[in-house]
Backbone as a chain_set.jsonl record, in Angstrom:
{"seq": "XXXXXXXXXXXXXXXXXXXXXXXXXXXXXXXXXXXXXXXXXXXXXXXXXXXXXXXXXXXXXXXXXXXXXXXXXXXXXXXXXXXXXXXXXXXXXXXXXXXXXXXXXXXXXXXXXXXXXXXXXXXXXXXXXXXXXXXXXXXXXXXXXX", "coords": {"N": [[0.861, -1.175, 0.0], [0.562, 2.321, -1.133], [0.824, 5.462, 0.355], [-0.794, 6.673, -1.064], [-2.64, 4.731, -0.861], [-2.627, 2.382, -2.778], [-1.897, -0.858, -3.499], [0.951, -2.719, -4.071], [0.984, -5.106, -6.283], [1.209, -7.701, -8.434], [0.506, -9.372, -11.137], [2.244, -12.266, -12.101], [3.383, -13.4, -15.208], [1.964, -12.074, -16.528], [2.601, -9.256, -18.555], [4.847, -8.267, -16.99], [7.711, -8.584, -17.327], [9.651, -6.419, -16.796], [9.511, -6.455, -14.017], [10.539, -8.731, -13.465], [13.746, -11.273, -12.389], [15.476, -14.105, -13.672], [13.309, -15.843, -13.657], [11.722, -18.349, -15.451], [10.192, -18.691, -18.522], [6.936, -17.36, -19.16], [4.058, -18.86, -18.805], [1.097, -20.911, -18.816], [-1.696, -22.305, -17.143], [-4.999, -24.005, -16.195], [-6.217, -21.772, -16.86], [-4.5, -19.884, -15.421], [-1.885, -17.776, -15.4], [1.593, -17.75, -14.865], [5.13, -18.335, -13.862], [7.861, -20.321, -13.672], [10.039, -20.22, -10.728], [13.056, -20.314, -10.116], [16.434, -21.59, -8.881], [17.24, -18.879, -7.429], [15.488, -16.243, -7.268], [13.876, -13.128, -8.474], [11.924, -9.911, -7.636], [11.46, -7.236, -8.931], [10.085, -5.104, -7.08], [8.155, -1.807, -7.119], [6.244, -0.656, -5.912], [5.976, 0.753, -2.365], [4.896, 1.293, 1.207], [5.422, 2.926, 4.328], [3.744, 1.487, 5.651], [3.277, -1.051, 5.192], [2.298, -4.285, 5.722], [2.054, -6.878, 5.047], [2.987, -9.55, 3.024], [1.819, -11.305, 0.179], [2.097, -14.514, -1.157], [1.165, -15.828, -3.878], [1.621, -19.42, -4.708], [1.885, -22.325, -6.272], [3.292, -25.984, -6.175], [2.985, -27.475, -8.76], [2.685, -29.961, -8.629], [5.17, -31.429, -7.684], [7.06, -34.144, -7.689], [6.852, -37.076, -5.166], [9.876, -37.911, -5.212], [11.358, -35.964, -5.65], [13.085, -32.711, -4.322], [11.795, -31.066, -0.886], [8.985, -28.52, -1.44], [10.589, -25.962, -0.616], [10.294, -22.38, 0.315], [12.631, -19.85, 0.884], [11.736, -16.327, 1.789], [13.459, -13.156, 1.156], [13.203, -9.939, 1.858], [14.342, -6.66, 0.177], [16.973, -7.431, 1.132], [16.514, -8.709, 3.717], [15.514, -11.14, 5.767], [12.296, -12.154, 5.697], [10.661, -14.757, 5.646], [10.157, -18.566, 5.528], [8.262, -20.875, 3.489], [6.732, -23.855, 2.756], [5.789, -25.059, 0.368], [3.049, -26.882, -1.234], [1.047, -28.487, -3.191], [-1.768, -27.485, -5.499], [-2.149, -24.1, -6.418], [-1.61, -21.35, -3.68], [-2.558, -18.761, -1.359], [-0.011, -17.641, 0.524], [1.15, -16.133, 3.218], [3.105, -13.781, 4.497], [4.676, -11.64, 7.567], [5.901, -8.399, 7.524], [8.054, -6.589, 8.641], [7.11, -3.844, 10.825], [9.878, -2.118, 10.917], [11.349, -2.559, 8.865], [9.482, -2.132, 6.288], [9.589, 0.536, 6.843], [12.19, 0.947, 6.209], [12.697, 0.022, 3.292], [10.292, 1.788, 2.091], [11.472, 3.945, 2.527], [13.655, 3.805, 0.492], [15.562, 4.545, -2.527], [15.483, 3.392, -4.992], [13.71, 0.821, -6.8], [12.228, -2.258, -4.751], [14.018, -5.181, -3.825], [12.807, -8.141, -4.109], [13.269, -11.599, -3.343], [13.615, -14.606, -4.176], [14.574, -17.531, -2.452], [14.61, -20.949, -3.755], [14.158, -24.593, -3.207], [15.286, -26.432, -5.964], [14.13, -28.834, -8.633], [15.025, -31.085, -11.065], [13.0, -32.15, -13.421], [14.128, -33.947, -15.623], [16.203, -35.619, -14.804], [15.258, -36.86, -12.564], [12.268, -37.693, -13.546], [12.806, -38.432, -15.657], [12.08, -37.173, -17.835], [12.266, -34.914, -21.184], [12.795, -32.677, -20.302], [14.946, -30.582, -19.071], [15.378, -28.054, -17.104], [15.61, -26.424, -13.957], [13.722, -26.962, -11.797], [12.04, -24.479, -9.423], [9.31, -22.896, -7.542], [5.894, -22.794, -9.15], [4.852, -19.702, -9.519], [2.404, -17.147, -9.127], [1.29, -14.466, -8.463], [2.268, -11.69, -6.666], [1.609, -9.819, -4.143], [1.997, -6.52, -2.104], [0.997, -5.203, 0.73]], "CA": [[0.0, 0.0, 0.0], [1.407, 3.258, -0.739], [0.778, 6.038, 1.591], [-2.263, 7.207, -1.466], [-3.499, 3.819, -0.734], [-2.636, 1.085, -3.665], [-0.946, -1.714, -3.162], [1.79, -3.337, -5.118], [0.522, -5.961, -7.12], [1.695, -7.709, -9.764], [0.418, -10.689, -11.519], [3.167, -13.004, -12.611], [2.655, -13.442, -16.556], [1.175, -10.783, -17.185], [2.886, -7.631, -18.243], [5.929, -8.402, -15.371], [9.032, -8.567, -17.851], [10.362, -5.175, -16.398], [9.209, -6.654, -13.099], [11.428, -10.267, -13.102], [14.85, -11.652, -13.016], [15.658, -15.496, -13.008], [12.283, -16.951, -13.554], [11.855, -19.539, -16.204], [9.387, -18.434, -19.345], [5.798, -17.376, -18.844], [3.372, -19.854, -18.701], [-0.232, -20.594, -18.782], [-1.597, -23.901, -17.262], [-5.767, -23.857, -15.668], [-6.222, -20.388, -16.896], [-3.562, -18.644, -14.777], [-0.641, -17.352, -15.424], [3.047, -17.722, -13.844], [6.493, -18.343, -13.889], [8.383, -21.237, -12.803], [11.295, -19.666, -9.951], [14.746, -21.115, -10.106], [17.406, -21.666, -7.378], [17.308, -17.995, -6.629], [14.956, -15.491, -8.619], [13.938, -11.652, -8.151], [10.761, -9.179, -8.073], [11.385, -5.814, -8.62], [8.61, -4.166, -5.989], [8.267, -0.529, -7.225], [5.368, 0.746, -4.701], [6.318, 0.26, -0.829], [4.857, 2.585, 2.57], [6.099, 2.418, 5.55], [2.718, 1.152, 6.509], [2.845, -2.003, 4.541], [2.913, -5.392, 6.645], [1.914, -8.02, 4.671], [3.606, -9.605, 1.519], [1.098, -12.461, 0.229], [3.049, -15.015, -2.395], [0.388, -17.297, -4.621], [2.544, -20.112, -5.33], [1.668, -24.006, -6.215], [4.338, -26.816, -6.24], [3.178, -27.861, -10.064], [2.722, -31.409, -9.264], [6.002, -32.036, -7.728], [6.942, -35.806, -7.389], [7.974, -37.632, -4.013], [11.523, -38.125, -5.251], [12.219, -34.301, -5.595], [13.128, -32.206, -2.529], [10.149, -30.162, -0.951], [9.248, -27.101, -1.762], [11.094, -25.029, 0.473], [11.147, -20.896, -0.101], [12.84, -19.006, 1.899], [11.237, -15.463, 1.14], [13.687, -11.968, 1.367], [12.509, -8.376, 1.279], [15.118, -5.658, 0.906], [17.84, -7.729, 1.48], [15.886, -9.132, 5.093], [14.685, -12.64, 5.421], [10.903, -12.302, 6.269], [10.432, -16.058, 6.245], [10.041, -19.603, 4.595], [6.788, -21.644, 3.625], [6.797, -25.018, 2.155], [4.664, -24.933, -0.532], [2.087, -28.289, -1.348], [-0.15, -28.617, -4.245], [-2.099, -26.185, -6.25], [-1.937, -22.374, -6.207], [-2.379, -21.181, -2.958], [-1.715, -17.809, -1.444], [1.129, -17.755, 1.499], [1.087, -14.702, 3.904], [4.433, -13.314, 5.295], [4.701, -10.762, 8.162], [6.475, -7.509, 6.808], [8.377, -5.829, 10.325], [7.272, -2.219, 10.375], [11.067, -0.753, 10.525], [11.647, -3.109, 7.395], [8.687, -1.618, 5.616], [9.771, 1.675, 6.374], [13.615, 1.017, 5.508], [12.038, -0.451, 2.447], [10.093, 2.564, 1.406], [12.636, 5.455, 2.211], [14.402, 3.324, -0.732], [15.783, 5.883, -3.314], [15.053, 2.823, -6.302], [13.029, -0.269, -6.611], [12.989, -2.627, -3.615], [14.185, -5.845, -4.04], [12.284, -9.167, -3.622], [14.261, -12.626, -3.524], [12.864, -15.818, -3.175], [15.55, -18.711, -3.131], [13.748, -22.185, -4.018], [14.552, -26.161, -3.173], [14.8, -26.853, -7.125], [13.932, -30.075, -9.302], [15.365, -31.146, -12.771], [12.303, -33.419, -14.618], [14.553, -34.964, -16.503], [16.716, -36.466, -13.435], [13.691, -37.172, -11.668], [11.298, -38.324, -13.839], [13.338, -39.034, -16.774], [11.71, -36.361, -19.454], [13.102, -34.405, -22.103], [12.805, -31.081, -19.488], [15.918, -30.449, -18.11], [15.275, -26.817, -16.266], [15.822, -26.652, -12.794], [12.3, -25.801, -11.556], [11.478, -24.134, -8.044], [7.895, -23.189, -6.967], [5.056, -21.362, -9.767], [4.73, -18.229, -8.811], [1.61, -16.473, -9.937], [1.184, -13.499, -7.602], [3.03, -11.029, -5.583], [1.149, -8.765, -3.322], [2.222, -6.038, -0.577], [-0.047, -4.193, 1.116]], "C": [[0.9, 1.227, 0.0], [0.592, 4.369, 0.064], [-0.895, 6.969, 0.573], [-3.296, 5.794, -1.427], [-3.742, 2.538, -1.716], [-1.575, 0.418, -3.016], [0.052, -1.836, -4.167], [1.394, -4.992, -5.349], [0.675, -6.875, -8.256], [1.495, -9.709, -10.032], [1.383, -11.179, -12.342], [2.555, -13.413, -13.959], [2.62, -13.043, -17.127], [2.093, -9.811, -17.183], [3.7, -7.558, -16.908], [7.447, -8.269, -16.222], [9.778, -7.507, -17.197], [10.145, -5.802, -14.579], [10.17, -7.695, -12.665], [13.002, -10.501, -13.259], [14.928, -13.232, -12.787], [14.677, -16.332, -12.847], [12.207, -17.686, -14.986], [10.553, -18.666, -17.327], [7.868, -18.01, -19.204], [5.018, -18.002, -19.016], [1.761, -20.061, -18.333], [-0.838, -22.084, -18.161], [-3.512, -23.482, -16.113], [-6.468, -22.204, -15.626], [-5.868, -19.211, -16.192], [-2.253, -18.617, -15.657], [0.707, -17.656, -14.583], [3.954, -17.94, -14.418], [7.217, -19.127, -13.215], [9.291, -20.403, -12.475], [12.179, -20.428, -10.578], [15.333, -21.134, -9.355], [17.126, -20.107, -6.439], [16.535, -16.735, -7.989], [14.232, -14.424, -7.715], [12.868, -11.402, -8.775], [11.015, -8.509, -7.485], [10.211, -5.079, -7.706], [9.112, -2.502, -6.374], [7.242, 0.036, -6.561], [5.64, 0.157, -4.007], [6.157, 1.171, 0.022], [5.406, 1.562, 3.109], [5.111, 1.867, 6.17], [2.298, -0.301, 5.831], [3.452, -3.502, 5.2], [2.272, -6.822, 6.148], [2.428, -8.237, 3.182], [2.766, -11.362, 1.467], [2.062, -13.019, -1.528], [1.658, -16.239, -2.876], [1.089, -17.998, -5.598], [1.511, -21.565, -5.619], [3.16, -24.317, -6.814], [4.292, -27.261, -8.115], [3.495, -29.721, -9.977], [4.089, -32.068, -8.652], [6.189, -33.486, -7.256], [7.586, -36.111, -6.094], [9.442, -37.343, -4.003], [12.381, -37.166, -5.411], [12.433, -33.849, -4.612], [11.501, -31.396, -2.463], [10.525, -29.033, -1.556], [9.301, -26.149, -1.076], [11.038, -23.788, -0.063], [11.373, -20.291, 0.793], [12.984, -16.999, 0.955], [12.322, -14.244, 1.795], [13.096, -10.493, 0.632], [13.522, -7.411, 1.976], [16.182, -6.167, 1.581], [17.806, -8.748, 3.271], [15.133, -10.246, 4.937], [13.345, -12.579, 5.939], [10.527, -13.674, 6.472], [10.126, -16.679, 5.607], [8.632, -20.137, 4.66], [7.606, -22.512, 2.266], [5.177, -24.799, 1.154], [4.208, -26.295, -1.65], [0.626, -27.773, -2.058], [-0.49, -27.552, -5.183], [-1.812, -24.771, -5.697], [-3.179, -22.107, -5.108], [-1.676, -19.782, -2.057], [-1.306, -18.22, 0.136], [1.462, -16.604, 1.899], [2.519, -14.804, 4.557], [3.977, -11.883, 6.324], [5.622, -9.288, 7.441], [6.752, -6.667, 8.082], [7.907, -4.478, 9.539], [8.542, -1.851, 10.035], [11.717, -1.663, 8.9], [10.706, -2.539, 6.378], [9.162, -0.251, 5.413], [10.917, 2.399, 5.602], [12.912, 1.078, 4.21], [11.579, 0.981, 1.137], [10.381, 3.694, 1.488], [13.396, 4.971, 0.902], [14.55, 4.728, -2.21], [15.344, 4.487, -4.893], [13.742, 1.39, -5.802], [13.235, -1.338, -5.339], [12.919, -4.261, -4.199], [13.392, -7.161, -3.493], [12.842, -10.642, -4.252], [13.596, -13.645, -3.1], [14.095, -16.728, -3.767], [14.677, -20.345, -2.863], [14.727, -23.249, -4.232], [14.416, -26.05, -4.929], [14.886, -28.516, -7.038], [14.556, -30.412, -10.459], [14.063, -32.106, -13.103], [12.792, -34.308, -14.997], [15.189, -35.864, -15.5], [15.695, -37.361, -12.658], [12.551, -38.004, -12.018], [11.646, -38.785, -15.432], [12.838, -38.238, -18.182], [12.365, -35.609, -19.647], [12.885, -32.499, -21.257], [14.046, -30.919, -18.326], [16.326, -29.36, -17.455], [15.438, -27.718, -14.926], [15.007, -25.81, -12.559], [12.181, -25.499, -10.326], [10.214, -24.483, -7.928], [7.166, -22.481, -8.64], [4.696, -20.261, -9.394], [3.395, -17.473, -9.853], [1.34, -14.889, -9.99], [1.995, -12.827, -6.865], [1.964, -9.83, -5.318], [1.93, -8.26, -2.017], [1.231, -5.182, -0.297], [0.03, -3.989, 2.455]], "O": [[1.812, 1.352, 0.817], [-0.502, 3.949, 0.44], [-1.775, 7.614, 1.142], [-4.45, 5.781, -1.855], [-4.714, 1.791, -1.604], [-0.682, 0.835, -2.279], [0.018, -1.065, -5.125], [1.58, -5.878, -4.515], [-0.031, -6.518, -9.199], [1.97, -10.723, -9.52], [1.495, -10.586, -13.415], [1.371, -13.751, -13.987], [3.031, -13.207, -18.276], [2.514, -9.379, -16.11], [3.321, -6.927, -15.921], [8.352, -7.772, -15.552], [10.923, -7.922, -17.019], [11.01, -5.274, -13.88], [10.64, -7.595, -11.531], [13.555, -9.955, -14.214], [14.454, -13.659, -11.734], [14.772, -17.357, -12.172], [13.092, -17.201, -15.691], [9.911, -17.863, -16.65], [7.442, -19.152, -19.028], [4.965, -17.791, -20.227], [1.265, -19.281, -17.519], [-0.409, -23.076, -18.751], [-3.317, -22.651, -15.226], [-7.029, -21.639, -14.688], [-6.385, -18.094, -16.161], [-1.84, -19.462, -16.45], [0.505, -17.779, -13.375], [3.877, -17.813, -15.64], [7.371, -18.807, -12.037], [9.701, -19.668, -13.374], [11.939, -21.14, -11.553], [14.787, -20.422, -8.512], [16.889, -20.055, -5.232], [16.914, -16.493, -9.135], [13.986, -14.626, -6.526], [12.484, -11.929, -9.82], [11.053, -8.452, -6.256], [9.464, -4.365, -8.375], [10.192, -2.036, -6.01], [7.218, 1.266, -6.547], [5.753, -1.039, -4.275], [7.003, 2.065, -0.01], [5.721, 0.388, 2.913], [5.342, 1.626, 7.355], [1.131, -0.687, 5.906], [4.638, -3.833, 5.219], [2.058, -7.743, 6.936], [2.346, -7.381, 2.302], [2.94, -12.29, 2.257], [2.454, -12.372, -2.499], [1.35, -17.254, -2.251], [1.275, -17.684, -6.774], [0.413, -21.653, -5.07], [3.923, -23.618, -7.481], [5.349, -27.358, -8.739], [4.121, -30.474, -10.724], [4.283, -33.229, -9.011], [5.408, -33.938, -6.419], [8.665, -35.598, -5.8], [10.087, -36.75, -3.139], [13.611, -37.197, -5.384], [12.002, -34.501, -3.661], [10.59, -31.193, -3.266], [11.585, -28.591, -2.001], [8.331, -25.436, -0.818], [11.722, -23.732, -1.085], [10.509, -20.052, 1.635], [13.75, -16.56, 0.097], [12.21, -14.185, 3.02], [12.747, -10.141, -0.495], [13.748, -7.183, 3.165], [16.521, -5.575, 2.606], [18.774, -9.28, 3.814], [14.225, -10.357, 4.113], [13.341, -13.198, 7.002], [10.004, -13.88, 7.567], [9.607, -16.123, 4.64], [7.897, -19.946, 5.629], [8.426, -22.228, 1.394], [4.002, -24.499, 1.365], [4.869, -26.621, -2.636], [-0.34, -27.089, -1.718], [0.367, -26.79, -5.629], [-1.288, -24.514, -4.613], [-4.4, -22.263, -5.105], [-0.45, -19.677, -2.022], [-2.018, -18.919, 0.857], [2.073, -15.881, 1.113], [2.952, -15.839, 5.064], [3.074, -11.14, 5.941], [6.037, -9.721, 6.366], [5.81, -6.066, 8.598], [8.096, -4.092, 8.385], [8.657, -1.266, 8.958], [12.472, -1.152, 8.073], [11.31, -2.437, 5.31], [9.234, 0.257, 4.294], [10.993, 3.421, 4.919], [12.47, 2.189, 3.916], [12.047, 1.218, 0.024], [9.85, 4.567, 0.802], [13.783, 5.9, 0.192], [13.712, 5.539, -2.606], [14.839, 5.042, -5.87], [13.157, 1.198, -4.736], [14.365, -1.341, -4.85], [11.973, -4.62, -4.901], [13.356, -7.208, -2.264], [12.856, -10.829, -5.469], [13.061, -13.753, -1.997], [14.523, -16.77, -4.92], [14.232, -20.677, -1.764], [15.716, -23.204, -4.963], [13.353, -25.541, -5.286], [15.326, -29.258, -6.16], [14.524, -29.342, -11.068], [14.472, -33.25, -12.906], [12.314, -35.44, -14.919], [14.641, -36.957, -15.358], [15.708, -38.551, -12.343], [11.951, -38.776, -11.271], [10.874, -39.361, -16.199], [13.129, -38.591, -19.324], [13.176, -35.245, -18.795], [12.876, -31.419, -21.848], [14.015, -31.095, -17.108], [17.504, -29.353, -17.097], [15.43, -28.934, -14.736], [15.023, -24.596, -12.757], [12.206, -26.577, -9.731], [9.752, -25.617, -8.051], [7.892, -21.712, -9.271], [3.794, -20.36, -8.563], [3.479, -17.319, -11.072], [1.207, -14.19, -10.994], [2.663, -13.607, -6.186], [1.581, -9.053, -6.192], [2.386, -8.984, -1.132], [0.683, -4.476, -1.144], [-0.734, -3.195, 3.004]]}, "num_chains": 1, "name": "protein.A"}
């Protein structure tokens, strides 16, 4: 939320290229949108108050198989670890706390603020033996702060 009252928002997919670094191709699968992560992948956040304490992530696993690791993310904002969620099954959204003096560091920021998620990956092909040999994290559909 900025201090006139929008949030930062940004559907993965959609109109995010200026928004991403390190996510895997855009993708369409149940009529959403997303972006498979990778070991360690980035969202530019360009609105941030100092009054903003929640960062919601709508991720799903994509099916992953037993024999992969989980799906661990451990979520940073601004260089600050806000905190991990294991993420099981379909797209589902995953609330983080957002400290006030991190919010407000955050949005004294003179540029964009940085958002880092580093992800347990998978290979397919290792794993399940198909011709997909990315190293996939979580789907990422959503990023909200507010």
């Amino acid at each position: 939320m900025t201090p006139e009252g929008r949030w930062f928002d940004l559907d993965i997919g959609v109109n995010d290229d200026v928004h991403v670094l390190r996510f895997h191709a855009k993708e369409v699968a149940d009529g959403r949108t997303f972006r498979w992560s990778r070991p360690t992948s980035y969202v530019s956040v360009t609105t941030m108050s100092p009054n903003s304490r929640e960062l919601i992530l709508v991720l799903g696993d994509g099916g992953r198989p037993p024999a992969a690791p989980e799906a661990k993310v451990d979520v940073f904002l601004h260089n600050q670890q806000v905190g991990s969620v294991i993420v099981k099954g379909g797209f589902t959204p995953y609330s983080l706390r957002i400290p006030p003096e991190l919010a407000a560091r955050a949005a004294a920021a003179a540029d964009s603020v940085e958002l880092r998620l580093v992800t347990a990956t998978w290979n397919p092909a290792r794993v399940l033996g198909s011709g997909d040999d990315r190293a996939l994290g979580v789907m990422v559909d959503r990023v909200t702060i507010k």
